[in-house]
C-alpha positions as CSV (number, residue, x, y, z in Angstrom):
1,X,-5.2,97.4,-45.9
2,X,-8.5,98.2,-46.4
3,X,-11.0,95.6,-47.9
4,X,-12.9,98.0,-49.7
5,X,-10.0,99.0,-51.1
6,X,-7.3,96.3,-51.8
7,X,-5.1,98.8,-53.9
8,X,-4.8,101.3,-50.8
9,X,-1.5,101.2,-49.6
10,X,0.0,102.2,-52.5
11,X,-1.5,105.4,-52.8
12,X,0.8,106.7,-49.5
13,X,-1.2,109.5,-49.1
14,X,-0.8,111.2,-52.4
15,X,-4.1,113.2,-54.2
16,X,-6.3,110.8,-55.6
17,X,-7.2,113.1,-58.6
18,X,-3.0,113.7,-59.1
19,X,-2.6,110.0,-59.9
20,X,-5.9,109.7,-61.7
21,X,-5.0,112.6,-64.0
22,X,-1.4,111.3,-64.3
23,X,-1.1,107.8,-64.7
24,X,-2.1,108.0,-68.8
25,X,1.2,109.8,-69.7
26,X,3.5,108.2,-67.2
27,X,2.3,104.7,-69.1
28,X,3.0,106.3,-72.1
29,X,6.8,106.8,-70.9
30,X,7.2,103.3,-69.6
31,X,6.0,101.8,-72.9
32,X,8.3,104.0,-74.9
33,X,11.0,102.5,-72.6
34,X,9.8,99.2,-72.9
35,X,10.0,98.9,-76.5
36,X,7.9,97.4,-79.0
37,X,9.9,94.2,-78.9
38,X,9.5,93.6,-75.0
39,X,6.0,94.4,-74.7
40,X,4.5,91.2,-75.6
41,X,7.3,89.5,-72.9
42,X,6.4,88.4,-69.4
43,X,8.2,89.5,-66.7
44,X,8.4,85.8,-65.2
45,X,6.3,82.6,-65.7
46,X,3.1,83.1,-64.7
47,X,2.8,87.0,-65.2
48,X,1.4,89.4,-67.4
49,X,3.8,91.1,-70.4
50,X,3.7,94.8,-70.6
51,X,1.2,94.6,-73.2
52,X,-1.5,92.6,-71.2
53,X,-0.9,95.3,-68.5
54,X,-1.9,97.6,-70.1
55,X,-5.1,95.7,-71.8
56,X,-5.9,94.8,-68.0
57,X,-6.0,98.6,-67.7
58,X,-7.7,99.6,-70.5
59,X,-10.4,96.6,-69.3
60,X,-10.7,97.9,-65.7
61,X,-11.0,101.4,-67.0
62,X,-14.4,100.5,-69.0
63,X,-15.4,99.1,-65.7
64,X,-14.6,101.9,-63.6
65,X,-16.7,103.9,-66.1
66,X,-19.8,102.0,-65.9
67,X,-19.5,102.0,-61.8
68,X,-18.7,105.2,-61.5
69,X,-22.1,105.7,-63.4
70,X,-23.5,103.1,-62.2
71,X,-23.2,104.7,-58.6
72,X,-24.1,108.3,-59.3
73,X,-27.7,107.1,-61.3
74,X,-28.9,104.6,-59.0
75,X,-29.6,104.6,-55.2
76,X,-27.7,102.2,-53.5
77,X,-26.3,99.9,-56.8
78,X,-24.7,96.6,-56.3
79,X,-22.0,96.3,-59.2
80,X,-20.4,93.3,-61.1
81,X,-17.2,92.0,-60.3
82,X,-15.2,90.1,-62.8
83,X,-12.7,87.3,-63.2
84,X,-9.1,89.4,-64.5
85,X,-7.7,86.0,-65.7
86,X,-10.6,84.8,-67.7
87,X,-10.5,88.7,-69.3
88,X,-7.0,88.3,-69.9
89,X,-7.2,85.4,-72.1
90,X,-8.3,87.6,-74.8
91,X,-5.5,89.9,-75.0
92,X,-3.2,87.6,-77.2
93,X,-2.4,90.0,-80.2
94,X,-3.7,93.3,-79.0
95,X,-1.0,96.0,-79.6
96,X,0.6,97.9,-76.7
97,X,-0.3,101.1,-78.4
98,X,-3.7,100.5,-78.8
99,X,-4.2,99.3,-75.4
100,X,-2.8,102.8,-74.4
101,X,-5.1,104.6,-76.4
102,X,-8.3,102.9,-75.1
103,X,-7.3,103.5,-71.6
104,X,-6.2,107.2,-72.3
105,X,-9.5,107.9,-73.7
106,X,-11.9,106.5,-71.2
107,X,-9.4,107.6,-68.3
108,X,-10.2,111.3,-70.0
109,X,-14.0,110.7,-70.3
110,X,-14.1,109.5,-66.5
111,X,-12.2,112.6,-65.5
112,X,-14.5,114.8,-67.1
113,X,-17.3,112.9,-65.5
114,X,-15.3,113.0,-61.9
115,X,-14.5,116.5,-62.4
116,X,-18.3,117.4,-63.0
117,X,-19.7,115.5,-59.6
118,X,-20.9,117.6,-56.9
119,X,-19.0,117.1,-53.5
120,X,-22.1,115.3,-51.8
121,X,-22.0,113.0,-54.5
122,X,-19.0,111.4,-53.2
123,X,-20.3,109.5,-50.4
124,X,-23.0,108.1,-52.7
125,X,-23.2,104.2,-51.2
126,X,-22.7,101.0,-54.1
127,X,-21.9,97.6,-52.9
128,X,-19.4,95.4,-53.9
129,X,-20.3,91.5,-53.7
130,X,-16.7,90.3,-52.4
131,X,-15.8,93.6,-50.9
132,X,-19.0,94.9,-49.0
133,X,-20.5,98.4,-48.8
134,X,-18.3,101.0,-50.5
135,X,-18.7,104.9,-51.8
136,X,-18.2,106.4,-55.0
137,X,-14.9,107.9,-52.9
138,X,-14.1,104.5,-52.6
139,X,-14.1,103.5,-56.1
140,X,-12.0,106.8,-57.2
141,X,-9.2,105.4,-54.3
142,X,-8.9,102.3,-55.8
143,X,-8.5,103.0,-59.3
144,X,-5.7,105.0,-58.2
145,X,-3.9,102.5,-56.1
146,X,-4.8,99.9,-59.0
147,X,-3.0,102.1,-61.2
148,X,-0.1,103.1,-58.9
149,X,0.1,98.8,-58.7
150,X,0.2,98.2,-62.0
151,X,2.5,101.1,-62.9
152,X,5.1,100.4,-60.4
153,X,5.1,97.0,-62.6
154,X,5.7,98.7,-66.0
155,X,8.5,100.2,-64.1
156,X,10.2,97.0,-63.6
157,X,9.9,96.1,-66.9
158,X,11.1,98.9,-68.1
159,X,13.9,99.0,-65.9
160,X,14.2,95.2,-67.4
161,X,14.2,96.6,-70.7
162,X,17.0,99.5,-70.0
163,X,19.3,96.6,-68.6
């Protein structure tokens, strides 16, 4: 497992822009199968409910967008990193559906923007205080394997869900 890139191995070699492009409807379909009345229930003790999922998501997504920006504008940027737990504290009430939207929209407004970058841009250099020295390559690889991670746990639940 790379450091840069602590989401890598679940990518398994499929396209980075397949899962990016992807991942928006396929949470669609596990929320449908999750049910509204499931959403808002944690898998176990400890762990997230469908719902804050997919606000985690919809959070990482907005910061994806500003480092993916971030990365092409400035030579060399260090970015923020940010505490998920103290984030998720605020998702208490936030509907599933909502979440969803927010993370469709901005997933569609970074593809556009991904879409639009010229090859060479790719290797443009940002540094991540815990992880090191990383590209913008890098930061496309790990918002896939974040969302193949996070996916693969709305499939559980739904699984949960269908009994």
């Amino acid at each position: 497992m790379s450091v840069l890139n602590p989401y890598e191995r679940f990518l398994t070699g499929r396209p980075v822009p397949e899962i990016l492009s992807s991942t928006a409807a396929q949470m669609g379909l596990l929320i449908a199968a999750i049910g509204p009345v499931r959403a808002t229930i944690p898998a176990a003790p400890g762990k997230w409910s469908a719902a804050e999922i997919v606000c985690h998501l919809a959070d990482c997504e907005l910061v994806f967008a500003f480092r993916l920006r971030q990365t092409l504008a400035e030579n060399a940027p260090v970015i923020q990193p940010f505490d998920q737990e103290k984030w998720a504290m605020n998702y208490s009430g936030i509907p599933i559906d909502q979440a969803l939207e927010v993370f469709s929209a901005l997933r569609s407004w970074n593809l556009l923007l991904i879409r639009g970058t010229l090859p060479e841009a790719f290797n443009r250099r940002v540094t991540h205080p815990e992880r090191g020295a990383m590209t913008f390559s890098t930061i496309l690889e790990t918002m896939a394997g974040h969302d193949l991670n996070h996916l693969a746990q709305l499939q559980k639940l739904a699984a949960a869900a269908a009994g």
